[in-house]
N, C-alpha and C positions, 0 to 999 in steps of 0.2 A: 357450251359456254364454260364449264368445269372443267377440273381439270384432277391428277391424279397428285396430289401431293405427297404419296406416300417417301419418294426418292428428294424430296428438299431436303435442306438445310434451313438450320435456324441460326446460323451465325448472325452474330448484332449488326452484320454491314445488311443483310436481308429484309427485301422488305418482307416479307412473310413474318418475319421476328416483330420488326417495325408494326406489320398487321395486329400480333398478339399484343405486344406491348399495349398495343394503344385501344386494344377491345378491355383487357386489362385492367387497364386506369377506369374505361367506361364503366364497364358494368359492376366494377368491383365499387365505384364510388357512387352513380348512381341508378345503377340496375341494370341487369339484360333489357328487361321488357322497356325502359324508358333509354336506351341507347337504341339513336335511329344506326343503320348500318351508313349513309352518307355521310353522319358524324366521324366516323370509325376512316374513311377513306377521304375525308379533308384533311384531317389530321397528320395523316401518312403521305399524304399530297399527293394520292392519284384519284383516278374517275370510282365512280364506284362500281360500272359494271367490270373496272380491273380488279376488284375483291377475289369475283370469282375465279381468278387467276388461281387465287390460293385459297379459297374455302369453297365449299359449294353454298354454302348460306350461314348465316346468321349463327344457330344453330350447330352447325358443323365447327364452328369458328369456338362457342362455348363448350364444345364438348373436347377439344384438341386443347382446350385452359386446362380443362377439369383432368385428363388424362397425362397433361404437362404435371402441373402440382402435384396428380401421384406418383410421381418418376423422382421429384426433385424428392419429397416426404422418403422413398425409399432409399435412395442414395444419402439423406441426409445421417438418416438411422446407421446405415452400414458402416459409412465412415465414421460415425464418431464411435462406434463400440470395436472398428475392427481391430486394435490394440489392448484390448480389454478381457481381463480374466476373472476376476473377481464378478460375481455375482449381481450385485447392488449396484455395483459402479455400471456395473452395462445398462442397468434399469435407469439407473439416474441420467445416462448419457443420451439414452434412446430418447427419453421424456425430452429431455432440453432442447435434442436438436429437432424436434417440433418447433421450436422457438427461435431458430436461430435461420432465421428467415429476412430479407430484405423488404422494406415496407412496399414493393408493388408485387413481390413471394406473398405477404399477407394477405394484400388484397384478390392472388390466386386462389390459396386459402378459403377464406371468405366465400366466393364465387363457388368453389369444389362442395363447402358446405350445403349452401344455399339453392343447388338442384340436382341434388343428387337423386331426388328421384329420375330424372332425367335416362339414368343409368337401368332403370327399370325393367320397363318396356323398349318392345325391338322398332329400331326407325327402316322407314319406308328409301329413304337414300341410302345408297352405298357406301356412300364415306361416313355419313353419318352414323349409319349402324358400324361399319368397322374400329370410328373411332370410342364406339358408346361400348365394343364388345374389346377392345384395348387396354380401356379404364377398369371395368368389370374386373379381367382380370389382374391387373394393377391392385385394386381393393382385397383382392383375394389373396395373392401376393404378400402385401401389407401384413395383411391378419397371421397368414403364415408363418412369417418370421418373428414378426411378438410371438405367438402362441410359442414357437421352437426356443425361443430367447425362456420365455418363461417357464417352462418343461424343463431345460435344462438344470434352473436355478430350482426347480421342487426336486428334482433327481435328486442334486447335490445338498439338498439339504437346507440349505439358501432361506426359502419360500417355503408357505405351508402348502401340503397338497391339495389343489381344488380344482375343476374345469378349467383349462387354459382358453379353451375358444372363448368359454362366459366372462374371466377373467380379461383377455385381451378388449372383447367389445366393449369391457366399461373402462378399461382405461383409453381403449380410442375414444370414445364416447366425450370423454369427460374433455380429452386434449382438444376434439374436433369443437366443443360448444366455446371452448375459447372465442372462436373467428366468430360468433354471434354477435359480441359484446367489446371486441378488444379494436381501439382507433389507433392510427399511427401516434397520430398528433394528442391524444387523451392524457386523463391527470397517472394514468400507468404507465410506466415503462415495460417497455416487452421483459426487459432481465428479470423486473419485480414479476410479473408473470409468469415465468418459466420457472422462479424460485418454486412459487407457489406450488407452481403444479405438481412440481418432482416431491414436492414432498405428501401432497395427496396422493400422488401414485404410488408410491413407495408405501406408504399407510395402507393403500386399498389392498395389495398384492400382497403383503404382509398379514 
């Protein structure tokens, strides 16, 4: 009844896209555990055992979010510094474009935070663990490139010198506890947010 999703696409005419979108909305607004999977495939208007067309479960379907949002956080980061030489400016740019996200990106966000244990422990399905060992290194990934961003800025003189891995994990840290507490619709704006942040980071790294 599964299927191999690895060779889709996710173009917005897709329903596969149409599938994520709409697990998404769910779980980011009111949980994995309390989004039924029927919920998820009325939405998208087909049967639910057509789901498995393109996830093998429930499960496989949250961990292809979780490994989505780390692809978008990566690409977010590259582009906005890839024009940048300056030191600070790349810190400041990297920080923001955490922030510079579309309110159902947040609600990915959100969702990425919120089971990352997930990412843990090895899963017993095949898709499952390939997409849990995808993200993994996604995460890894991540961290690499801050560390390498921040390395470069202690070389130069930039930044003081200190562990760059310890130093990367508390500014992810601090970025990732955002999606705890930040609502689309809340008395903050995301700009007001992202101000903030960059200026905690830039203080922490400093």
């Amino acid at each position: 009844m599964t299927a191999d999703t690895s060779t889709r696409t996710d173009g917005p005419r897709s329903k596969r896209r149409r599938v994520l979108d709409a697990a998404v909305d769910n779980f980011g607004k009111v949980g994995f555990e309390h989004t039924k999977w029927a919920t998820i495939a009325d939405e998208v208007g087909i049967g639910q055992t057509a789901l498995y067309h393109y996830f093998e479960s429930k499960v496989h379907c949250l961990l292809t979010i979780m490994s989505t949002e780390l692809e978008c956080s990566l690409a977010r980061a590259r582009t906005a510094v890839a024009e940048l030489e300056d030191h600070e400016e790349i810190l400041r740019a990297a920080v923001a474009s955490a922030f510079q996200v579309t309110p159902r990106e947040a609600l990915q966000a959100r969702i990425l935070l919120s089971h990352q244990d997930l990412l843990v422990s090895r899963r017993t399905s095949r898709q499952e663990e390939a997409e849990r060992l995808r993200a993994r290194e996604l995460v890894r990934e991540i961290e690499r490139e801050w560390a390498a961003r921040l390395r470069r800025g202690m070389d130069a003189g930039a930044f003081p010198g200190r562990d760059e891995t310890v130093l990367v994990r508390l500014v992810l840290g601090l970025l990732n506890s955002v999606w705890r507490w930040y609502r689309p619709n809340g008395p903050l704006a995301l700009t007001q947010v992202s101000d903030t942040a960059v200026e905690a980071c830039v203080r922490l790294v400093r």
